[in-house]
KEVEXVO-479385 format. One record per residue (C-alpha): x, y, z. Coordinates in steps of 0.5 Angstrom, whole numbers, padded with zeros to 4 digits, always signed. Layout:
residues N
XYZ;...
END
This chain:
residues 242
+0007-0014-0015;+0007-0010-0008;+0000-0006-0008;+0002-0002-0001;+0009+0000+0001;+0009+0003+0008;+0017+0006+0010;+0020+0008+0017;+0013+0011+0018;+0012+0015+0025;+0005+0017+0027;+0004+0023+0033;-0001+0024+0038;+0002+0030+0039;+0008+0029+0044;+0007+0021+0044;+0010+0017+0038;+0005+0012+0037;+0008+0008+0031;+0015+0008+0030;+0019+0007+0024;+0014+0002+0021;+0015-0001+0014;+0013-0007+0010;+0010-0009+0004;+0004-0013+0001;+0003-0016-0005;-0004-0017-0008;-0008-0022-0004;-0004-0022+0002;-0008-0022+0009;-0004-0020+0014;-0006-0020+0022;-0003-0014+0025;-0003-0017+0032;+0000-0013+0040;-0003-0011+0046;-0009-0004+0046;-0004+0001+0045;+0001-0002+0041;-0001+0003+0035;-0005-0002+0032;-0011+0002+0030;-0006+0009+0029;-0003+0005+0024;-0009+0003+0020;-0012+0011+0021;-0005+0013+0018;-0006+0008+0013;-0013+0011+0011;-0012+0018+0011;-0015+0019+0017;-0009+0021+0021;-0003+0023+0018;+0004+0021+0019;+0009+0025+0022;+0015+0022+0017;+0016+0017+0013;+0012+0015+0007;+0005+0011+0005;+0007+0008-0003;-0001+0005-0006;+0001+0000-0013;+0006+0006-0014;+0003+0012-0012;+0005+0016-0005;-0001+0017-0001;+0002+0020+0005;-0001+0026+0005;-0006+0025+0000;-0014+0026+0005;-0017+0020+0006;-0023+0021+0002;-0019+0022-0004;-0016+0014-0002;-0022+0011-0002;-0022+0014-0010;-0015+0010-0010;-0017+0004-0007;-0016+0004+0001;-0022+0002+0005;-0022+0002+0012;-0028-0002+0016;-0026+0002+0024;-0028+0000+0030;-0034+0001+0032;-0036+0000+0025;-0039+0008+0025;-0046+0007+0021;-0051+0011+0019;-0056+0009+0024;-0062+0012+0021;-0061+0009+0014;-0062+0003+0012;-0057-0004+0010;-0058-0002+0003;-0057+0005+0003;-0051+0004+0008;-0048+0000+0002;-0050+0004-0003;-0045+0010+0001;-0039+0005-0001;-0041+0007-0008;-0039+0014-0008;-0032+0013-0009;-0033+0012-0015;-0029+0006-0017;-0031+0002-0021;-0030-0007-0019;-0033-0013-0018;-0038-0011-0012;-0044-0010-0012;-0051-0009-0007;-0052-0017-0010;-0045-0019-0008;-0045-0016-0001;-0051-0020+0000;-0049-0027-0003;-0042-0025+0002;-0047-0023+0008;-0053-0027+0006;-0055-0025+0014;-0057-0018+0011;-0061-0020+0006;-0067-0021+0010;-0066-0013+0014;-0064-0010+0007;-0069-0005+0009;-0068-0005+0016;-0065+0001+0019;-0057+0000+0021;-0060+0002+0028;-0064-0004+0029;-0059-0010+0027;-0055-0014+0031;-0047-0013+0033;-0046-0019+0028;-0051-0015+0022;-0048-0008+0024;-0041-0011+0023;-0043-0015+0015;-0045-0008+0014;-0040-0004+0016;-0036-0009+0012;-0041-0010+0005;-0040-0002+0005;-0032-0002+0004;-0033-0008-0001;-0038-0003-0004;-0031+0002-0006;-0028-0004-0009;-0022-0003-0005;-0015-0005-0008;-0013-0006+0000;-0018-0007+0006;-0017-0005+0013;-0020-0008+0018;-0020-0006+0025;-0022-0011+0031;-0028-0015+0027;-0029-0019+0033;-0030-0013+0038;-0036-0013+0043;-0039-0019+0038;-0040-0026+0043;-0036-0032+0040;-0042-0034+0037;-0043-0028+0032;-0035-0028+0031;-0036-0035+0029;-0041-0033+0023;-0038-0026+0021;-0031-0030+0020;-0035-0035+0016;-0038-0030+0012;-0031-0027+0010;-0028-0034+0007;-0030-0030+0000;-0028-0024+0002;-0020-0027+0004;-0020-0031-0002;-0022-0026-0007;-0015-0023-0009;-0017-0017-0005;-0011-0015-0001;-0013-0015+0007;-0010-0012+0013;-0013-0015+0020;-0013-0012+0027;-0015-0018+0031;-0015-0019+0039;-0016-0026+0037;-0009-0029+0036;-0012-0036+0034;-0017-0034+0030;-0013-0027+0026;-0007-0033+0025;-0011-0038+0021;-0013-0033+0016;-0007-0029+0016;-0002-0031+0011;+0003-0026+0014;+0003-0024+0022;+0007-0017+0024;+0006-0016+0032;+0007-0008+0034;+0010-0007+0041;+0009+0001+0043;+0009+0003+0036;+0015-0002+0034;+0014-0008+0029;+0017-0013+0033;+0016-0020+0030;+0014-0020+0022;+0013-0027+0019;+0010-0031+0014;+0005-0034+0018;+0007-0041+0016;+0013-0040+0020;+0012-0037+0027;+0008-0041+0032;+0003-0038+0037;+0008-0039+0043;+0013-0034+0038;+0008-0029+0038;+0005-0029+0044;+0013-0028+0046;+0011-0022+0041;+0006-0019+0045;+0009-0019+0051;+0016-0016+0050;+0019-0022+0051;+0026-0025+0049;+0028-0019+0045;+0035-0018+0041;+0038-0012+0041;+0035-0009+0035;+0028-0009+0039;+0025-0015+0035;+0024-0023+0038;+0030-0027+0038;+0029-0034+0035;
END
């Protein structure tokens, strides 16, 4: 059963097209890693997606239900949950009290405050600590514990890895293999090809707002990718040429 339908999407910034005519489907559990160059309208896409900024055209369908044009508090209620760039906690507050935000939603699921620390078992011991005070790899678990708070039917993830040293992004992705095996549908923007293509069971790569390569990730390799990412060898329609 497809759980998020998005079709022949386009997303403005002003003048600029930012994504172009974008669509696929994902069904329940799928992980897709959403790859390309800063300025492909990766982080544009999961915004629209989230409600954040709305599509010029085109249409946003969750479990059946179109979203395009519904706010983006509203799909958190639905089950949309985005974890941005940057992360964007409330520094003053606690872990807990951050966590607890996710809850407002409303929606009623499977995670809890306990889940998160047994998912981020980091925290548990800066579950009083104000966010301000944690490190880059905290911050992320937190700001990735609040969405599973709102107990999201789709995920969105946007650069995990940013600003983390390697070391760090090693943990955060060992933390989230319970989150990628949990039956929760996940859409991941990662710089990282290596790291976004071994947990992805599916890759779509954005070149100036187009979708340029969409491929099981069993099926395509890095170098296809990689060929993606860089615009090379494409066919007629814009996409890579096998």
């Amino acid at each position: 059963m497809t759980v998020l339908s998005v079709q022949n999407l386009d997303v403005r910034h002003g003048l600029l097209q930012a994504v172009r005519g974008v669509s696929f489907d994902l069904a329940k559990g799928d992980v897709l890693a959403l790859v390309g160059a800063n300025g492909a309208g990766k982080t544009t896409l999961l915004r629209s997606l989230a409600g954040a900024h709305l599509p010029a055209s085109g249409r946003i369908m969750l479990n059946g239900h179109d979203m395009t044009a519904v706010p983006s508090h509203q799909r958190i209620a639905k089950g949309i949950a985005l974890v941005p760039e940057g992360r964007r906690l409330f520094s003053q507050m606690t872990v807990e009290e951050n966590l607890l935000l996710g809850k407002s939603a409303g929606r009623q699921g499977e995670w809890t405050v306990d889940r998160v620390f047994s998912a981020f078992p980091n925290l548990v011991p800066r579950r009083h600590a104000k966010t301000g005070h944690l490190s880059g790899g905290e911050q992320q678990a937190t700001a990735i514990g609040r969405a599973l708070m709102s107990n999201p039917d789709v995920l969105l993830l946007d650069e995990v890895s940013l600003g983390l040293s390697p070391l760090v992004v090693d943990r955060v992705y060992a933390q989230l293999q319970t989150l990628l095996t949990s039956g929760t549908t996940i859409i991941l923007v990662e710089q990282d090809l290596g790291r976004a293509m071994a947990v992805a069971s599916r890759v779509i790569c954005m070149l100036e707002g187009r979708v340029v390569l969409d491929s099981p990730a069993k099926n395509v390799t890095r170098d296809q990718v990689t060929k993606a990412y860089f615009g090379l060898h494409r066919d007629s329609t814009g996409r890579v040429a096998s």
